[in-house]
C-alpha positions as CSV (number, residue, x, y, z in Angstrom):
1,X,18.5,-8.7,-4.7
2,X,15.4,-10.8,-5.7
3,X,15.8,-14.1,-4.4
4,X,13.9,-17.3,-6.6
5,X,11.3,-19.6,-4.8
6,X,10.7,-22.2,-7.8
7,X,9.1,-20.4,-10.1
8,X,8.3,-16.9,-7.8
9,X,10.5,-13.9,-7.5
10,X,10.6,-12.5,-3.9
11,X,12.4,-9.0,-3.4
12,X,12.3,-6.6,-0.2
13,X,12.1,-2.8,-0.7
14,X,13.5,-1.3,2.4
15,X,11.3,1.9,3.5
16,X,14.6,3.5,4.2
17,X,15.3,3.9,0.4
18,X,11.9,5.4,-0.6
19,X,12.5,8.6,-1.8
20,X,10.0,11.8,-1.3
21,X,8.9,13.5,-4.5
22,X,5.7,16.1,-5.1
23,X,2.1,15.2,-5.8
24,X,0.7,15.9,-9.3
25,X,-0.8,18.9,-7.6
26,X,1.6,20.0,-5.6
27,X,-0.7,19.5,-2.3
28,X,1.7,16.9,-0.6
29,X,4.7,14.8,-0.5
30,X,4.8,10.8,-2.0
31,X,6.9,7.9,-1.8
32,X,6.5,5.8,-4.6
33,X,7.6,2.3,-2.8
34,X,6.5,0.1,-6.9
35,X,5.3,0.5,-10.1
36,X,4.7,-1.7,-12.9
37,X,5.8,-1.5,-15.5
38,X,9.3,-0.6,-13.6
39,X,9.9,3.1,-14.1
40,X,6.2,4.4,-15.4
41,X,5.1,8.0,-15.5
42,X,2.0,8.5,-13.2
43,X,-0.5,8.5,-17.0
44,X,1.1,5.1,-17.8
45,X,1.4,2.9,-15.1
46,X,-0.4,-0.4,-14.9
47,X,-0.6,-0.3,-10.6
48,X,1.2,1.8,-8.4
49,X,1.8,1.6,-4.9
50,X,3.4,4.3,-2.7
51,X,3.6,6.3,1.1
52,X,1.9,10.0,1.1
53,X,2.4,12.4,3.7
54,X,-0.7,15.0,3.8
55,X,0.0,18.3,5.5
56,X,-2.9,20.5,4.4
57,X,-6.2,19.8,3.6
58,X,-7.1,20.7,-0.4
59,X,-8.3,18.6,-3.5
60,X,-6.8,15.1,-4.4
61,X,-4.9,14.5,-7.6
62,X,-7.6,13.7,-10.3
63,X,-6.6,10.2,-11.7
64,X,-8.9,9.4,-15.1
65,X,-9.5,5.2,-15.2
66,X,-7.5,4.6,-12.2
67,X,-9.1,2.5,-8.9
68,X,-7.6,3.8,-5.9
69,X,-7.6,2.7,-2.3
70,X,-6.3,4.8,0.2
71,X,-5.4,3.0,4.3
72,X,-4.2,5.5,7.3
73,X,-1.0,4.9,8.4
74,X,-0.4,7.5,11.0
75,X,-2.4,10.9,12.1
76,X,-5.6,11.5,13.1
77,X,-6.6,11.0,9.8
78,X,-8.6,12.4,7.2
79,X,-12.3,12.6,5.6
80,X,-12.7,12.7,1.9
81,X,-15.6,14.5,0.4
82,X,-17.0,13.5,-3.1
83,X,-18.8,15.7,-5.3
84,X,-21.7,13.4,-4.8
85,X,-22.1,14.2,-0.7
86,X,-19.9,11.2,0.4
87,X,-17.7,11.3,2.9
88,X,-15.1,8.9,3.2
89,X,-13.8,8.7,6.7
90,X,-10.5,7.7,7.5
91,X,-9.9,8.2,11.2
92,X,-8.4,5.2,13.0
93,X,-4.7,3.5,12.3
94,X,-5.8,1.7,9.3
95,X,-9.2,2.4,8.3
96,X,-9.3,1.8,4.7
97,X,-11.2,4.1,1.9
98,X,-12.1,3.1,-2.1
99,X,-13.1,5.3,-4.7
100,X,-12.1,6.0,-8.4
101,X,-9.3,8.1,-9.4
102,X,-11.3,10.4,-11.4
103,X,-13.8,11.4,-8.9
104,X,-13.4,14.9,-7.6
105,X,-12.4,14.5,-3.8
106,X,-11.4,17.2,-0.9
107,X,-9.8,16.1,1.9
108,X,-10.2,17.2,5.3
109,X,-7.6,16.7,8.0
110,X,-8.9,15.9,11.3
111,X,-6.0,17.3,13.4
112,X,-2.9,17.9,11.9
113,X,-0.6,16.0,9.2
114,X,-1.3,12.2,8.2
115,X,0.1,9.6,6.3
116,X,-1.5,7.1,4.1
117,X,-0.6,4.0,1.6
118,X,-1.8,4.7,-1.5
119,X,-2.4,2.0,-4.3
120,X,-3.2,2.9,-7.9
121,X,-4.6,0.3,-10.1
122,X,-5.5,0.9,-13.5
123,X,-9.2,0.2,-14.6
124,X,-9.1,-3.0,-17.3
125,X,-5.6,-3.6,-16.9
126,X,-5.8,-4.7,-13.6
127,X,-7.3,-5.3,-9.8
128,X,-6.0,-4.4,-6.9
129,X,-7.3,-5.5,-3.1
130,X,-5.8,-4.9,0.0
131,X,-6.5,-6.5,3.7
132,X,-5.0,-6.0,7.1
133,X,-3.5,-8.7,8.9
134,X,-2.3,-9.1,12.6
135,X,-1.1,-11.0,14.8
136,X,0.6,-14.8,13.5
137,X,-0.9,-16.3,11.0
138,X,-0.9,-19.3,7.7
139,X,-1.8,-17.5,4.5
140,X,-1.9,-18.8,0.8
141,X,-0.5,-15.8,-1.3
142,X,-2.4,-16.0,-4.8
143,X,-2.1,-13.5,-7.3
144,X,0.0,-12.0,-10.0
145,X,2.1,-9.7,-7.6
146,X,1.2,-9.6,-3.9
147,X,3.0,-6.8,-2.1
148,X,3.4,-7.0,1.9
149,X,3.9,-3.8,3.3
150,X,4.8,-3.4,7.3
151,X,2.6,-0.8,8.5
152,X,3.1,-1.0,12.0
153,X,5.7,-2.2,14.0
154,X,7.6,-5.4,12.6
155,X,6.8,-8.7,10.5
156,X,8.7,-12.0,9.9
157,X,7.5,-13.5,6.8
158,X,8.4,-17.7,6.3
159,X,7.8,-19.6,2.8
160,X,8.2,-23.4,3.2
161,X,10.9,-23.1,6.4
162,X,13.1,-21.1,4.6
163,X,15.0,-18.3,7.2
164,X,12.5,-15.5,7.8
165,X,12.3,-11.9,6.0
166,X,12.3,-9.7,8.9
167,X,10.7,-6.2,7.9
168,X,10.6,-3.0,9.8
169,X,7.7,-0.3,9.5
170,X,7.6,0.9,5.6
171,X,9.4,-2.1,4.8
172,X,7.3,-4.2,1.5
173,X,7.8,-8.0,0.8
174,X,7.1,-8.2,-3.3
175,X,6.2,-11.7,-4.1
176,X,5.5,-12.1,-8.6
177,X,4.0,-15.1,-9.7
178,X,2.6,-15.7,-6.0
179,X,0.2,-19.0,-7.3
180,X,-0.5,-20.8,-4.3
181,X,2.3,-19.8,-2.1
182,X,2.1,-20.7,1.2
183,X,3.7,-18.5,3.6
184,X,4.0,-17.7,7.6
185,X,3.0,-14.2,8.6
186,X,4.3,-13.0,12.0
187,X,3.2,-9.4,12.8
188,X,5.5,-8.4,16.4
189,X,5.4,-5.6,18.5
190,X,8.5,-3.2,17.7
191,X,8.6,-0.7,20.9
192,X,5.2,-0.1,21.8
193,X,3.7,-0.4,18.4
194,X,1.7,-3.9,17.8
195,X,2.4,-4.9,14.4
196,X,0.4,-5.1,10.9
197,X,0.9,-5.9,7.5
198,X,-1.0,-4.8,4.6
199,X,-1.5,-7.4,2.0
200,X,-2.2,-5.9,-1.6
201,X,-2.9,-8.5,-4.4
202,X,-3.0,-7.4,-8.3
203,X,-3.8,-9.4,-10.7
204,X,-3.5,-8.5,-14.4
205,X,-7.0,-8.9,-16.6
């Protein structure tokens, strides 16, 4: 259930309830964690963030006016040639790669299967930006949705010394109307794994 903070709407997506469904190509397997508007087909969706699990190397899905940003999760990753002679290399836990949805990429796996958070932002809509944060730390959330995803180990997340929202790896923190909203980010080790978040911001244009 979304819980209120003034005017903001805060709602956790457990990664337990994602559910797997096919690429647009058939290549792979995805796990769409949210979309907006809520329910959108993969031609009408404003942004779109999701889990994919690459098992063989092949062409990516060919997006048309849609800003993509792939980070490695897990695997020893991936390089991503463009038509244009760039590769894109994606080879340690959370390198992050950029390019537009239309471009024509091939994907190479390094050494076996990998998994990567995808987000989809559509060109003129919206922007989409994502960092990686560690360790504790005071942020300012400020955007139109900010997602926090757990991408590696655990995370406590604070706003204004309410109880914590304790996430688990694939677990996402959706914060709407985030304007200004302070916050406490607490990335902990779960097992042997350090933790990190990924922070996406979208704001509408």
């Amino acid at each position: 259930m979304p819980q209120a903070l003034n005017t903001t709407q805060v709602s956790l997506l457990r990664g337990a309830d994602l559910v797997a469904s096919p690429w647009k190509n058939g290549g792979g397997v995805t796990r769409e964690i949210a979309v907006e508007p809520q329910g959108a087909a993969l031609d009408t969706f404003v942004w779109r963030v999701s889990v994919a699990d690459v098992a063989q190397p092949g062409p990516f899905s060919r997006f048309a006016g849609i800003d993509r940003t792939l980070v490695l999760l897990s695997g020893a990753g991936m390089l991503l040639d463009d038509a244009e002679g760039h590769t894109h290399a994606l080879t340690q836990p959370l390198d992050i790669a950029r390019f537009k949805g239309e471009a024509s990429i091939d994907a190479r796996l390094v050494d076996g299967a990998t998994r990567d958070f995808n987000l989809m932002v559509r060109r003129g809509a919206a922007t989409g930006d994502v960092e990686v944060w560690r360790g504790e730390s005071q942020q300012t959330l400020t955007a139109d949705v900010v997602l926090l995803f757990c991408a590696a180990g655990a995370a406590e997340i604070t706003f204004n010394g309410r109880a914590p929202f304790l996430l688990t790896h694939n677990d996402t923190l959706r914060i709407d109307a985030a304007h200004a909203l302070a916050c406490t980010v607490k990335c902990v080790k779960a097992d042997t794994e350090a933790g990190a978040i990924l922070a996406i911001g979208v704001r509408y244009t």
